[in-house]
N, C-alpha and C positions, 0 to 999 in steps of 0.2 A: 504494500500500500504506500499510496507517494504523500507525504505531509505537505504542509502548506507551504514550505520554504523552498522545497526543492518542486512544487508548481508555480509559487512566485518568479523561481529562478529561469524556469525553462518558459514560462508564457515574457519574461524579458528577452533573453534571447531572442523566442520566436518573433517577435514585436520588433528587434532591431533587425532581425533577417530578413522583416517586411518592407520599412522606411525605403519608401522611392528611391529611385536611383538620382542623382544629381544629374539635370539635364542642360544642356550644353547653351553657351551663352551665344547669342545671336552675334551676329557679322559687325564689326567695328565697336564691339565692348569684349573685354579680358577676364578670364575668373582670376581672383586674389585669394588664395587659400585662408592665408596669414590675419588678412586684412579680414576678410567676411566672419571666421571667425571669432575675432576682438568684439566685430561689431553685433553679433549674435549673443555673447557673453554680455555685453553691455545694455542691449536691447532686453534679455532675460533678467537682467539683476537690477531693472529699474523699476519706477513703480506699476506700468502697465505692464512689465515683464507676466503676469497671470491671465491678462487675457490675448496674450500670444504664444500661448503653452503647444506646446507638441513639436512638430518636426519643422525642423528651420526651408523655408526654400531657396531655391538655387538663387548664389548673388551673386550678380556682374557688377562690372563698373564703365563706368566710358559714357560719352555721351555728352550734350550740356543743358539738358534738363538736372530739374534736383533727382528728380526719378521718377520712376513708372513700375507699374507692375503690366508681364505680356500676358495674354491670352492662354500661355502654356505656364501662368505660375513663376514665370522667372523672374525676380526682381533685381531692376537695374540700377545701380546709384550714379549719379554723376563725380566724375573722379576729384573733382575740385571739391567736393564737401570734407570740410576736417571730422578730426572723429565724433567730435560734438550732434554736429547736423547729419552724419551721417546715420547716426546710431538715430536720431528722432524721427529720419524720412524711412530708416528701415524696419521702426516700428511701426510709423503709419502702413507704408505700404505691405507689411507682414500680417498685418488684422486685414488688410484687404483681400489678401492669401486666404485667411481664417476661415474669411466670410464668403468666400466664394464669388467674390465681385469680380475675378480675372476673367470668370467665366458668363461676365453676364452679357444678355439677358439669358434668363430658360427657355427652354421651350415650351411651350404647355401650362403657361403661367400669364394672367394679364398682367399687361405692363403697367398699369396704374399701381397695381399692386409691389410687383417688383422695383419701378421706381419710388415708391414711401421706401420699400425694403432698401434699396441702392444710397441713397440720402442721407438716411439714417447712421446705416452704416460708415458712409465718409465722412456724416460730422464724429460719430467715435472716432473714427484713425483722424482727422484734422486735431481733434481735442488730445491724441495719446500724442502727436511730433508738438503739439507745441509742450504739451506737459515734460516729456521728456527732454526737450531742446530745455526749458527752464531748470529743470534739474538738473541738467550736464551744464548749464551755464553758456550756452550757442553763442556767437559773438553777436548774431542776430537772429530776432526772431522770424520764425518761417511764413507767419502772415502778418499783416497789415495789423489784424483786430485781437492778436494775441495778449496784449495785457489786459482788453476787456474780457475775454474768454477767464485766463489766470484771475481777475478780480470776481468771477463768480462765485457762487457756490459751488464744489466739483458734482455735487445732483445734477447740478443745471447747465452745464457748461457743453455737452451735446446738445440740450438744445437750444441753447444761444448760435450755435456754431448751425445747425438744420434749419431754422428761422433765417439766417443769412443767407445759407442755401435757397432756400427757397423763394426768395427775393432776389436771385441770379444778378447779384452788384460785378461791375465788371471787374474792381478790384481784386487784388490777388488770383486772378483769372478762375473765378467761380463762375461768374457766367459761361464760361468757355467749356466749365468741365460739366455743367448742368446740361447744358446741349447737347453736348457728345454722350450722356447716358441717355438722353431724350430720345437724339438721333438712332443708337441704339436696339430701343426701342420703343419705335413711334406712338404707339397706340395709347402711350398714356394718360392721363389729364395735363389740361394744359399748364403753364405755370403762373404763379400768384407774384404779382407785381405790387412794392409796394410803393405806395406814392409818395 
């Protein structure tokens, strides 16, 4: 008969025998072993390090955006970020991982629906880069409205950050990123402008 420790032991294993394979960084970005690493450690041991629990995904670098997350899960940072800003956009974009936003929209899902779900979700990852960026001390902050976000209450601070959203200000290029899920997928409601 097999005790508890030695089923702990073999359902770990079997568990690390499953973890995806690391897949391969798109044309004109580099994997940094070293680098993604540090920044994984730093991303886990901060305070939204719990809701980006489980298996790290593949990180490139290159580019000159701050970053993206692609359609296959791979997230990209821009090489120019230190490790401060690094570590806050690979939080963000790692809850985006979480959440399954690489892959949106679904299929078989209205889009009014999936976009509340879509919104939602990137005012959380907006609220964990800037949270983290504060805590690592960034040289700057990563949006425009960040100390109003930090002057919230942290209950509310998603949805100060989803209210913005949803008012698609052109600043910090939110409106740009509201479109491109809209565009996405069209069929959702339309958006709430505010005056």
């Amino acid at each position: 008969m097999m005790d508890s420790r030695h089923l702990t032991a073999l359902l770990l294993v079997a568990g690390l025998a499953c973890e995806p394979a690391a897949r391969p960084c798109p044309a004109g970005t580099v994997a940094h072993a070293e680098r993604a690493r540090t920044l994984v450690a730093a991303a886990r041991g901060s305070r939204v390090g719990p809701a980006i629990a489980g298996a790290s995904p593949t990180i490139c670098f290159g580019g000159h955006a701050r970053g993206t997350v692609r359609p296959d899960g791979v997230v990209v940072l821009a090489d120019s970020l230190d490790h401060a800003a690094a570590t806050a956009r690979l939080a963000h974009q790692w809850m985006h991982v979480a959440d399954g936003l690489h892959q949106f929209p679904a299929a078989d899902v209205p889009c009014d629906r999936q976009l509340a779900a879509a919104l939602a979700a990137e005012a959380r990852a907006i609220v964990a880069e800037i949270e983290v960026c504060d805590e690592l001390a960034c040289d700057a902050a990563p949006f425009t409205f960040a100390a109003e976000v930090r002057a919230a209450a942290p209950a509310e601070r998603a949805g100060l950050v989803l209210a913005r959203l949803q008012a698609e200000p052109e600043a910090d290029g939110l409106a740009v990123l509201v479109r491109d899920y809209r565009t996405r997928c069209p069929g959702g409601a339309e958006p709430r402008r505010s005056e």
